[in-house]
N, C-alpha and C positions, 0 to 999 in steps of 0.2 A: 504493500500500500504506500508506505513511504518512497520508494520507486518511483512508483505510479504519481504522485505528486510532483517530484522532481524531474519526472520528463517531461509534465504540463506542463510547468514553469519555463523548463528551455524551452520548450516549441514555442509558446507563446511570446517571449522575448525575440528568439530566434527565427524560426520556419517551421509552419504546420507540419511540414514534410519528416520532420522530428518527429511524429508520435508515431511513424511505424516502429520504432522501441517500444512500442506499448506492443505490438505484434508480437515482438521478442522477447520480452517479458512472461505473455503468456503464454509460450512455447517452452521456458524457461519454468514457469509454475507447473506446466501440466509436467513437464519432465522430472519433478521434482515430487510428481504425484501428490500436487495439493488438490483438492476438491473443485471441481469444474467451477462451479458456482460462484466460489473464491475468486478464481482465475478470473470470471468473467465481469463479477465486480470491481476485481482491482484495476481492468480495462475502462469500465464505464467512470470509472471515479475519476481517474487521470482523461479522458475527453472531459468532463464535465468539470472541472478541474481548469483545461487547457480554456475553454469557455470564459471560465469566471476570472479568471487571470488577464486574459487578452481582452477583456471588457474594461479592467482596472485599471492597467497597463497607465500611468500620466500621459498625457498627447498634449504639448507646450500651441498655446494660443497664436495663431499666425500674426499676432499684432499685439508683443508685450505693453501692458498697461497695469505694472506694480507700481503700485505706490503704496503698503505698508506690507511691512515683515517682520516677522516674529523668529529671532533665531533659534535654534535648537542646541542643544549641548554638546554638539560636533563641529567648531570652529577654532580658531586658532589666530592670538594677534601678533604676528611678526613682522618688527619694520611700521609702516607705516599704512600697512592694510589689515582690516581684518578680515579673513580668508574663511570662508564654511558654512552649513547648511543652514536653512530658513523656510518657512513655509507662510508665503506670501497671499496676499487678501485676494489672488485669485485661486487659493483654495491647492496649489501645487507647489511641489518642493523643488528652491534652488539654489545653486552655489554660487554664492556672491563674493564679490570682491570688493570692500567698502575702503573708500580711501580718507583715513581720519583726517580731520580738520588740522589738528594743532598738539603740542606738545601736551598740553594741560587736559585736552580731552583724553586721549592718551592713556596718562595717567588714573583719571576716571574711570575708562574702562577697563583695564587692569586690575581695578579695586576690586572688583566683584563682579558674579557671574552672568553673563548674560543671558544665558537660556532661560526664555520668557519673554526677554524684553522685547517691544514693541517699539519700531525708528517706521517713521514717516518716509519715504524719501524719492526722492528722482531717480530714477532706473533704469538703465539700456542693456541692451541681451547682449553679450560682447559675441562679436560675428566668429565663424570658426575658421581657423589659420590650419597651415599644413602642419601636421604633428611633424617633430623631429627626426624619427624615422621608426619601423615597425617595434622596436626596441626599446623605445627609452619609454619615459612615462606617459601613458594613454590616459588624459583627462578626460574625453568622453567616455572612456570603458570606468572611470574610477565615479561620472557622476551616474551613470546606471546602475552599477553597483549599489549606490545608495537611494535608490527610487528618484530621483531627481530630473529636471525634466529640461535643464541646461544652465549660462552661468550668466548675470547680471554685475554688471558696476554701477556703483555707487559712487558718489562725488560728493552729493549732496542729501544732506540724513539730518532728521530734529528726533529726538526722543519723546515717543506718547504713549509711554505708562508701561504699564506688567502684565501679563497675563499667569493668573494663576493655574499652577496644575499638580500633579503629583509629581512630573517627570522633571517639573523647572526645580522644584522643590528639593527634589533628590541630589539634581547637577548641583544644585547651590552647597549641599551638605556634603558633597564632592568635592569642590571649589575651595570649601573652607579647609576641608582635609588638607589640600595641596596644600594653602595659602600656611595654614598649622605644621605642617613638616617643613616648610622652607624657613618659616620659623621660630624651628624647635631642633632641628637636623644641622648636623656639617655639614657645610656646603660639598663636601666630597660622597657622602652616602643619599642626598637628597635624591638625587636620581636614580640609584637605586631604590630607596624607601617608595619614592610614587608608582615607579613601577612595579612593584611587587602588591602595594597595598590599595592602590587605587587604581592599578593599569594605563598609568599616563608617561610615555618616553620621551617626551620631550626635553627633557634636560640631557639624556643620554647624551655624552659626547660621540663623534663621529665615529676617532679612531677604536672605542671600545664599543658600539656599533657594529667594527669591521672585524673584531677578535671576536666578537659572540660567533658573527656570520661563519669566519675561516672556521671554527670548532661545532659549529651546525648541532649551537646553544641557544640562539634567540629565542626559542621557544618558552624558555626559563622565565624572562619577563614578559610573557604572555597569559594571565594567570588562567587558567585553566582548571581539567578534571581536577590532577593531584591537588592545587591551591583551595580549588572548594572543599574538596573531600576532608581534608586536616584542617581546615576553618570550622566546616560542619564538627569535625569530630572534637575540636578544642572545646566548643561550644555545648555540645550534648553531653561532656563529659564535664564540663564547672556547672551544668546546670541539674545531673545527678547528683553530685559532689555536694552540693546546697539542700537535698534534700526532694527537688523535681521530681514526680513518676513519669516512668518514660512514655506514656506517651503523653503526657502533656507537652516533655520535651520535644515529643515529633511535629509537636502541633507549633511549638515553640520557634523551632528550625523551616515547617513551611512557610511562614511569617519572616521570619530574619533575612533567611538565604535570600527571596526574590529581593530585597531591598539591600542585602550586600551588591547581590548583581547592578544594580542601578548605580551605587556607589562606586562598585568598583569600572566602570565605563559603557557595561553595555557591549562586552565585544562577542562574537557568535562563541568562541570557546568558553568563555562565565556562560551566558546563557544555556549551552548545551547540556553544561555538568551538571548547573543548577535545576532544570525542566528535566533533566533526568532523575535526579534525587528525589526532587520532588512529588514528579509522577510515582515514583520506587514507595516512599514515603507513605503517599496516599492511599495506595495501593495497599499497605501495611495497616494502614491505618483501618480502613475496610475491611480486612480478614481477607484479600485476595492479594497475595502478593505477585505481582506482575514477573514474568521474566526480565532480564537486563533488555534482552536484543528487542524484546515489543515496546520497553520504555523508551530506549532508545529510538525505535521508528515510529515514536507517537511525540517524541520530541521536534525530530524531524519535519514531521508533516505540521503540528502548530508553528513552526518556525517559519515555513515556507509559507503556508497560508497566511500568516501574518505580515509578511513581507517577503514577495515571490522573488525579488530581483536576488536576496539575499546570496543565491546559488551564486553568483558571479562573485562574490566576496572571498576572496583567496583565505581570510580567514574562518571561515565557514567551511570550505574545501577541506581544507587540511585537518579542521579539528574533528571533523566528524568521519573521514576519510580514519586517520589514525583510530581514534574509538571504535571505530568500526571493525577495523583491524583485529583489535585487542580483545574485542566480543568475540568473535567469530573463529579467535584461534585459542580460545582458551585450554582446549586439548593438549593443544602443542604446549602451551604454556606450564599443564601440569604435569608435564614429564621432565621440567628445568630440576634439575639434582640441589642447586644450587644458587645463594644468591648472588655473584657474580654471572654465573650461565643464563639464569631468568633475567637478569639486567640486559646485555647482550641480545636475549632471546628477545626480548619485547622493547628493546632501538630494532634491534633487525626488521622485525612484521612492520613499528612505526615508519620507518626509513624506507622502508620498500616498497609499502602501498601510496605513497606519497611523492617517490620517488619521478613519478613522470610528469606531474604537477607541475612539482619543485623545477623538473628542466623546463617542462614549459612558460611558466612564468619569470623565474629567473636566470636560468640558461646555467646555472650550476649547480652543483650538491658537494657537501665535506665528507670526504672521505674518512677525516680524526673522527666525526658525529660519534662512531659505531663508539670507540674509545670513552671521547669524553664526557659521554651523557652517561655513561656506569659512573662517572665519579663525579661529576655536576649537579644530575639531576636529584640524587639524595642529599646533597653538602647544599643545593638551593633549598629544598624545598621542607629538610629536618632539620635543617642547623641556621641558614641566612633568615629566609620567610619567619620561623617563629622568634629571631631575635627580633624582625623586625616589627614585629603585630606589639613584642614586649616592648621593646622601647619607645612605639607610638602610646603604647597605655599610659607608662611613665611619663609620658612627654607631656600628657594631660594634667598627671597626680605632682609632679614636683620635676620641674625645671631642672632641678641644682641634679638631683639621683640621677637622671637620665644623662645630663651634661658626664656627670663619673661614672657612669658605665659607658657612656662614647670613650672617653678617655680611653680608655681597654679597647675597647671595638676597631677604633678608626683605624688603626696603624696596622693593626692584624688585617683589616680588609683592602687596606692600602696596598699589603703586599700580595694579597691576592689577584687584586685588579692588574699591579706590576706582571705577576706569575701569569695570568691568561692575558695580557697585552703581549711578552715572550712567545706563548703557546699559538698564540695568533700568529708571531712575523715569520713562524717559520715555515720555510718553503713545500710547494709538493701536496698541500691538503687538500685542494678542491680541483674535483672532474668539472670540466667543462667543453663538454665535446659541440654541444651547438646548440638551436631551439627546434627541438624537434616537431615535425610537422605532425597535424593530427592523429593521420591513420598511423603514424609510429606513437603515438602517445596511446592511442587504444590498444595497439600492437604490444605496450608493453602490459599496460593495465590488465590484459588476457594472459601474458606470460607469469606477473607476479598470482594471481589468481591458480594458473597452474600449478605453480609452486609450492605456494601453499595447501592446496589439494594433494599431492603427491605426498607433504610432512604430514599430514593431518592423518591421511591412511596407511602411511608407512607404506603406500606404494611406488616404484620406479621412482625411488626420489633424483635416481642420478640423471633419469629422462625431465624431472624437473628443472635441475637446476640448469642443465642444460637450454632449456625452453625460455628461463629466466636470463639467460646470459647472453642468447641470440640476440633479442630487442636491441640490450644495450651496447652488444657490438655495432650493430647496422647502424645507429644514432653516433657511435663515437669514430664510424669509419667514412660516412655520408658527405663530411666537405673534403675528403682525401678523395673523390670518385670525379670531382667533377673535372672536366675538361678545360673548360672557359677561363679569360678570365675577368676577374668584375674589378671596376673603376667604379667606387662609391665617393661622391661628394655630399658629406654629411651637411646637416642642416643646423649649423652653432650657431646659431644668429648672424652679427655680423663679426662676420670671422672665418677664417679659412680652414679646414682641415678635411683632406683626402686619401681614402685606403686603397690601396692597389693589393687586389690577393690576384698571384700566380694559379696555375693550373694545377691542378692536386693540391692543390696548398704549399705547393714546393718554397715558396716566399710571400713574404708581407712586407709590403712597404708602407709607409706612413708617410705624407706630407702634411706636416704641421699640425697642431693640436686643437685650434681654436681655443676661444677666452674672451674675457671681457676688460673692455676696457673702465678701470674704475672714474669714475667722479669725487670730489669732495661734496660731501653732503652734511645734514647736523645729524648729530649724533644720535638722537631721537629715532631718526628717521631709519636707521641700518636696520640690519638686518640679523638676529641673533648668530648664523649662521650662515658666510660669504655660497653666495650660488656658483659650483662649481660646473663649469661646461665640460670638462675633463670627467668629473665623476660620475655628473648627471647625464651626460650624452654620449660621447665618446666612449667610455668605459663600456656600456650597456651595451652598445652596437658589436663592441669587440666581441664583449662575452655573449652575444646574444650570434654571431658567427660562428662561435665556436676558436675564433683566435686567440689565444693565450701568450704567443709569441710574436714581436715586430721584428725583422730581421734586421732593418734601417728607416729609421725615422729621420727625416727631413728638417731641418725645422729653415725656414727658408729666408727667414731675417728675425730680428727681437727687436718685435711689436707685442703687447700683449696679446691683441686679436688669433695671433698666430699659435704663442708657445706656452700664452698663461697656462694652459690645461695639463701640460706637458708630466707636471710634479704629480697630480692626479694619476695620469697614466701609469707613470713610471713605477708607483708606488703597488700598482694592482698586474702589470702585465709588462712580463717579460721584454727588453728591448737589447737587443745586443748590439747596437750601433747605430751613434749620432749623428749627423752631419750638418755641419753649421754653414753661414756666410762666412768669412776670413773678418776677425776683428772684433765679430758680437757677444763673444763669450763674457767678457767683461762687464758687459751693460748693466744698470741696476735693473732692470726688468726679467735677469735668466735668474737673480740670486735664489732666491726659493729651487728654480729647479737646478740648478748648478751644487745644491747641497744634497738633494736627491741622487743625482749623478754620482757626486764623487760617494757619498754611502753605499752605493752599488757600483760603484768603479766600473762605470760604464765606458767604454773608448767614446771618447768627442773628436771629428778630423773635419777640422776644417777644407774646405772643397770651393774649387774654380773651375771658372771655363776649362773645357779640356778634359777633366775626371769623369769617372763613373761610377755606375756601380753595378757591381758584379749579377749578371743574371743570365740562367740558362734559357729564358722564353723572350727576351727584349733587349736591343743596346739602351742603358740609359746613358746617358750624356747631359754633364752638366755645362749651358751655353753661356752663361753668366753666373757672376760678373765676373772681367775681365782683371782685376787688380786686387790687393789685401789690405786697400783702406775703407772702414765701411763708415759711408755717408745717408745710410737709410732707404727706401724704399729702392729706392737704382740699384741695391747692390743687393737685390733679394737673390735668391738661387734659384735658376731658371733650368729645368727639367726638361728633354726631350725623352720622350719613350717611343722607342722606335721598330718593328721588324719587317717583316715585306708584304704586310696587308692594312698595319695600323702604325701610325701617328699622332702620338698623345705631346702636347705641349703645356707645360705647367706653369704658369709667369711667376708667382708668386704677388710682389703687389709692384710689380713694376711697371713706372711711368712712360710716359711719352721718348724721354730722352734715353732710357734705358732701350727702350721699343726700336727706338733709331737705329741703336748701336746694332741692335739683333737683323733688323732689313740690310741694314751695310752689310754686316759679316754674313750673312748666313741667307742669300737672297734664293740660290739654289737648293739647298737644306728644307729650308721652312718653306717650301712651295704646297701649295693642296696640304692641309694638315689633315687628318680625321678629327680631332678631338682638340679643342682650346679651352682650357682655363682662365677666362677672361681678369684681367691685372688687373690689384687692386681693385677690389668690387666692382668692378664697371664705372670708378671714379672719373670726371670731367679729364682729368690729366693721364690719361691711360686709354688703349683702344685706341691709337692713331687709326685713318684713315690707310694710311702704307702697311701696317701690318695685318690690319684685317682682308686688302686686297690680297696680299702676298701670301698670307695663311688659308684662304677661302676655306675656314672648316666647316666641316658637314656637322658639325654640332657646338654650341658653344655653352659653354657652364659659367652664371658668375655666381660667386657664392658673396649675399649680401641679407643681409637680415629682413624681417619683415616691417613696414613701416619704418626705417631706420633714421635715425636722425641727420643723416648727412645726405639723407635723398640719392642714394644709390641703390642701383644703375642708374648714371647720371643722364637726363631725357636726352642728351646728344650722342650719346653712346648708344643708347634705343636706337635712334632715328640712324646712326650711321647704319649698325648691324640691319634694319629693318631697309635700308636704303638698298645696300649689298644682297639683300633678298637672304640674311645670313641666320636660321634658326638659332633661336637660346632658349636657357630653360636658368632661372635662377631661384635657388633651395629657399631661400625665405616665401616665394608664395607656391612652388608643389611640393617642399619639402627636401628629403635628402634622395638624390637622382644618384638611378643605378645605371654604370654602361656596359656593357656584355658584350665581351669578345669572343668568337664560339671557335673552336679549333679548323674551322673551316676559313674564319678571316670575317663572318657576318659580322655588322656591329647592330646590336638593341640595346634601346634607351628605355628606362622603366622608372617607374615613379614608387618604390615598393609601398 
């Protein structure tokens, strides 16, 4: 039944064409010799189901007319916008982007929480721009996910009162919690403390953000079954302790739990454990004690019905994917000898039913996981979590006691945070073979399923795991097959950065990182957390390829546009050699990544007219600049990639007089190109008249940001290229353009 829901849900969002799963569902029940009748209601439920959903479904008014919103307790103020959900007097939920007035308002809203409140305001639907590329973050897949029905700004907001409810209520008793541990906490455990106790990570810093990930631990600060179960269990056991009969304690805990849930954020995994328990609970309560797996798929099905999009919620995926797991192999489970073996045994089932998820949404998985969740996940959840619950108690009853048991605390977990920052930098722990495509994500989804079938019966386990380890060869050998090769011009705003993958994968090359160029701004106004293009974009596309290795990175002069990102990269993916203009090294603009470098002693060679680099499928050739004094944008590193069907030429940002030097020298060279990288975003002083005749490319790329402040592609650079009858395609309005060289010599241009 719980199935049968969740297929509704996709079709409905999705394509009708989805509910022949319900076909296979009940081919699947009758093989399973359930009761026809069964079968054929848990068909009817899910149509009828698909109905009521696709009738709910928000549908945004062809003609936004918000003028009041009420936020919801899922927002966030960083900088000088407040970012997150609202449900507006047209009766539909959106994601707004409000841009605070002033320093002093600011502060106001800071003070306390907003969920409830009610702002008047002026509202435009912000139009939708090319995502970055298939890989980086998807804003419209994240406002689906949360029922929302698209995104508004705000400029202009007055405040008109509160709307009371249970749920503003709850976030405000939320709110206070945070506001009470930031201060009552060290500033070093506060981010821990929220997250364990309230499920809020924002304070998290980045780099230990990146050591949870490498040891495939984040899950820890995601409070969950085990976090409820030992909340419940603290709770039922001081309220026997006092003298309570137990079941009034059970009556005690239906009550508590849903209202920790609300406290603690509201995320699908609290909610699951808790609708589980509950259901278990009531069940008891009544003289019919429910089995786990039916509590479980009746959690399920209130969950969805309640909110259908939920299914898209990666945290929703994984937490009930895992539980599901753990139900369903309890067999295997009780043949663990041991408490390290059962540790082991159940990461293993967690790890492996999740595991195609995990590649599909973020193109990697940890390999240490298996390791460091036997010694994490009890050291979080019996030893950190109940210091933590205690020292928030203390934190209420006497300032001073809780300040001297920090005393003791801090320094012991200081050096723990130290020991997994270590356990993080070292090399080698995460698979990332690429993002696999569907029918391989199902493919595996049916092999782990084998798998565990074969342990469960103690049958051909070795035809299992066999079965199980096919998928994940096919996924981790898939970009070694292909023949072509792809020229991707990512979409960094404004800013350059291009990947060249060879044919098998035999090399990676990188031209420039992209980055932002900073401003001075007041200090109000930043942003708790610098936006990195390197981490945010760049890195994702890498790992979302499956590239783990750059052979030679380019960085083509020090501009920040170019190499800000660089530090980012370097820090996540392999690069075995740099290559500079002659002279840039020094600039204060490389210092951040010039310390990255030398911590990984990376070779840096500087490169002229005349060099190259080494490649078995293409001559590259570097055609500038001609000298080793660097005067900026002229003496970028100018690329030719060359064999005897294609012609790729890469400016970097060079101008008019650089443009010159390259028609003099190189008049026969540069004839007919395939492929132009248009110099410097398509700036007014770039794109001469002579170089665009002289190159006639059949395709031309500028990479310049969307709406950009300096109005590039400059409209005489349009008009030239559109004069010359010369096609372009530039990443800031399709986004990041793929070009495809096929072993044949075709070239396709693609917008992934």
């Amino acid at each position: 039944m719980a199935l049968s829901i969740v297929i509704a849900s996709l079709a409905a969002y999705e394509s009708i064409r989805l509910l022949f799963l319900l076909g296979v569902l009940f081919c699947w029940l009758l093989y399973k010799r359930k009761a026809v009748l069964f079968s054929v209601l848990a068909v009817l439920l899910g149509i009828s189901s698909y109905y009521y959903f696709a009738l709910s479904i928000p549908q945004p008014a062809k003609e936004v007319s918000v003028t009041e919103i009420t936020w919801t307790d899922v927002y966030k103020i960083n900088g000088r916008y407040i970012r997150g959900f609202v449900t507006a007097d047209d009766q539909q939920k959106w994601y707004v982007q409000l841009k605070i007035a002033s320093e002093e308002e600011k502060n106001v809203l800071l003070s306390e929480s907003l969920a409830g409140k009610l702002f008047r305001v002026e509202a435009q639907e912000i139009e939708e721009r090319a995502e970055n590329h298939e890989y980086a973050f998807q804003m419209e897949s994240y406002i689906k996910s949360n029922g929302a029905v698209g995104q508004l700004l705000v400029e202009n907001y007055q405040y008109a009162g509160e709307e009371s409810s249970f749920v503003s209520y709850m976030a405000k008793k939320r709110f206070q919690t945070k506001q009470h541990i930031q201060a009552t906490f060290p500033n070093s455990l506060q981010a821990e403390a929220e997250a364990l106790l309230i499920g809020s990570r924002e304070q998290m810093p980045t780099d230990m953000q990146n050591a949870y990930q490498t040891l495939g631990i984040t899950h820890l600060f995601a409070i969950s079954g085990l976090h409820v179960a030992l909340i419940a269990l603290l709770m039922y056991e001081a309220l026997i302790r006092v003298g309570v009969r137990k079941e009034t304690a059970n009556w005690i805990l239906l009550i508590i739990l849903p209202l920790y849930a609300f406290l603690a954020g509201g995320a699908p995994s609290v909610w699951r454990s808790v609708s589980v328990t509950e259901i278990v609970l009531i069940s008891m309560l009544c003289k019919k004690k429910l089995a786990m797996d039916d509590a479980f798929s009746l959690s399920v099905i209130g969950f969805v019905w309640l909110n259908p999009w939920v299914i898209f919620q990666i945290g929703f995926q994984l937490s009930y994917l895992a539980a599901c797991s753990l139900i369903y192999s309890s067999s295997i489970l009780k043949n663990s000898t041991s408490y390290m073996i059962q540790s082991l045994v159940i990461t293993t089932h967690c790890q492996l039913i999740v595991y195609p998820i995990l590649l599909y949404q973020f193109y990697e998985i940890s390999l240490s996981s298996f390791l460091a969740n036997i010694v994490f996940v009890p050291l979080f959840s019996f030893v950190i979590l109940p210091i933590n619950i205690i020292f928030l108690a203390f934190s209420y009853i006497s300032i001073s006691l809780s300040d001297f048991f920090f005393s003791f605390y801090e320094p012991l977990r200081t050096l723990l945070s130290e020991f997994i920052l270590f356990l993080g930098s070292l090399p080698y722990q995460m698979w990332n073979p690429m993002k696999p495509t569907l029918p391989l994500v199902l493919l595996a989804f049916a092999s782990v399923f084998v798998f565990f079938l074969s342990f469960e019966t103690k049958k051909n386990q070795l035809f299992g795991c066999v079965v199980l380890l096919l998928p994940m060869m096919m996924i981790h050998i898939t970009p070694y097959l292909d023949s072509s090769t792809k020229i991707t011009f990512l979409n960094v705003g404004q800013g350059d950065s291009t990947i060249i993958e060879m044919p098998y994968r035999k090399e990676v090359i990188m031209i420039d990182t992209g980055g932002l160029l900073r401003f001075d701004q007041e200090p109000w106004t930043e942003t708790n957390e610098v936006y990195e293009i390197g981490r945010k974009v760049v890195v994702p596309f890498l790992k979302g390829r499956g590239i783990s290795k750059v052979d030679t990175l380019v960085i083509t002069h020090a501009d920040a546009d170019h190499m800000e990102g660089a530090e980012e990269i370097l820090e996540q993916i392999t690069v075995k050699e740099i290559h500079i203009t002659p002279s840039s090294y020094d600039k204060d603009v490389m210092g951040d990544v010039k310390e990255e470098i030398n911590k990984q002693q990376i070779p840096v060679v500087e490169k002229i007219a005349g060099d190259h680099i080494e490649s078995a499928y293409y001559q590259f050739h570097y055609i500038s600049p001609e000298d080793s004094v660097y005067d900026g944008n002229n003496d970028s590193l100018v690329l030719s990639m060359k064999n005897a069907y294609f012609h790729g030429l890469f400016l970097g940002d060079l101008e008019k007089e650089g443009e010159e030097e390259l028609v003099r020298k190189y008049q026969a060279a540069l004839h007919n190109v395939s492929l132009l990288k248009i110099g410097h975003h398509g700036s007014k002083t770039s794109s001469s008249q002579a170089l665009l005749e002289l190159t006639n490319p059949r395709i031309s790329i500028i990479s310049a940001g969307y709406n950009n402040r300096y109005g590039h592609p400059h409209p005489e650079v349009v008009e030239r290229l559109q004069a010359l009858k010369l096609p372009f395609l530039q990443t800031g309005i399709e986004g990041s353009i793929e070009v495809e060289i096929t072993k044949a010599g075709e070239i396709y241009v693609s917008i992934p």
